[in-house]
C-alpha positions in Angstrom: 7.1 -7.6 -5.1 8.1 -9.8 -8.4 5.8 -8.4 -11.0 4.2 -10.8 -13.3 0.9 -11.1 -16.0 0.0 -14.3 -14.7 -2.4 -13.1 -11.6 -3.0 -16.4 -9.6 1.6 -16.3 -9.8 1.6 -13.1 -8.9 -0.8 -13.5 -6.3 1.1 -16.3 -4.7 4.6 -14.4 -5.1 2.6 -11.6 -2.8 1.5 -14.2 -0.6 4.6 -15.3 0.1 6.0 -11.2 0.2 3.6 -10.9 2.6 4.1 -13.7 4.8 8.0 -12.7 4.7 7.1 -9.1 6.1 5.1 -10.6 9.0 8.4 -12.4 9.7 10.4 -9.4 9.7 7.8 -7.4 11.7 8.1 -10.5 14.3 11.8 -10.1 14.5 11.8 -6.5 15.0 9.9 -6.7 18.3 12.2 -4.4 19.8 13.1 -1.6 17.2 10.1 0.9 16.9 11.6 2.4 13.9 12.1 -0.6 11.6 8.7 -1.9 13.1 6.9 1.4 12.4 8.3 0.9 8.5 7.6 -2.6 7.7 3.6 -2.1 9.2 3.6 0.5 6.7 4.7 -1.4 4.2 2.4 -3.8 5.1 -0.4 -2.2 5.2 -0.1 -0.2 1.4 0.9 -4.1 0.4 -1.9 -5.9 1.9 -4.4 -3.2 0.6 -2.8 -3.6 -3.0 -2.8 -7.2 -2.7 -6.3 -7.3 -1.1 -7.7 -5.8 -4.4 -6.2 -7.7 -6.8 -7.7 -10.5 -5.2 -11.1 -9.2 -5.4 -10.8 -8.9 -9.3 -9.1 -11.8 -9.7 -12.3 -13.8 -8.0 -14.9 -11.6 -9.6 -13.3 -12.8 -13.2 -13.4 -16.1 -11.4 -16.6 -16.2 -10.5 -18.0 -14.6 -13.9 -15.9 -17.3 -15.7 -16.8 -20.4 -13.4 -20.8 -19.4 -12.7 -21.9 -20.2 -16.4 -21.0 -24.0 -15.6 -22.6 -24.2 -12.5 -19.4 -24.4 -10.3 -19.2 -22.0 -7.3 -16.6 -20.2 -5.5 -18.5 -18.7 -3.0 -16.9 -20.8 0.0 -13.5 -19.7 -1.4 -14.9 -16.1 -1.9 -16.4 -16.5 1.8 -12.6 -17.8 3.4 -11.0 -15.0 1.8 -13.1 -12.6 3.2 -13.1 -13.7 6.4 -9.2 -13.6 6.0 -8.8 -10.2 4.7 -11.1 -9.4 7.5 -8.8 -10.8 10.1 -6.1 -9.4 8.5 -7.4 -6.0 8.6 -8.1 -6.0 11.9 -5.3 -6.9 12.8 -2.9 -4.5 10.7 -5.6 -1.9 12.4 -4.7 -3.3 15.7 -0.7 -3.0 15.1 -1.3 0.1 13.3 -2.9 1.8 16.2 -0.5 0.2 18.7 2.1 1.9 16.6 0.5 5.1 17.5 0.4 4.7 21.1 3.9 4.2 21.4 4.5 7.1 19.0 2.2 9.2 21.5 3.8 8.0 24.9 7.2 8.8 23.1 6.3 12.4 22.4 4.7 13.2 25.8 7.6 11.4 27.4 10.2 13.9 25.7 7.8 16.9 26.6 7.6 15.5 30.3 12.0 15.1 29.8 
């Protein structure tokens, strides 16, 4: 990912990282191996990303509070988005597994 000092661009170069990862993992439907590393990928990148965010609102919100302006319903989507993002990279993750198990009882049963 594009490394920069400005946090709300380098949050939206990650965005867009990320978004280009779920469109590789898409495309990869069929090949375990390059699926397998891309979830991985996306999973240490969403937790990384998933952080940042939290201190980037928490200066926000520190910032912002004093003038009586609230962030909270931004604060509130963005949890509910990491949320469903997590379970779902949980989801895949443990799909990932499955098919990693089935593969290694299959050569046993070969």
């Amino acid at each position: 990912m594009m490394m920069t000092t400005d946090p709300v661009a380098l949050l939206k170069n990650e965005h867009k990282a990320l978004l280009g990862q779920l469109g590789i993992l898409e495309r990869a439907e069929g090949d375990r191996g390059e699926m397998a590393l891309v979830l991985k990928t996306l999973i240490r990148d969403c937790t990384v990303h998933f952080r940042r965010e939290t201190l980037l609102f928490n200066e926000l919100d520190t910032k912002l509070s004093p003038g009586g302006r609230s962030l909270h319903p931004l604060f509130k989507e963005h949890r509910d988005l990491k949320k469903h993002a997590s379970n779902l990279l949980k989801d895949m993750s443990q799909r990932g597994k499955e098919v990693q198990s089935l593969k290694r009882m299959q050569a046993h049963l070969c």
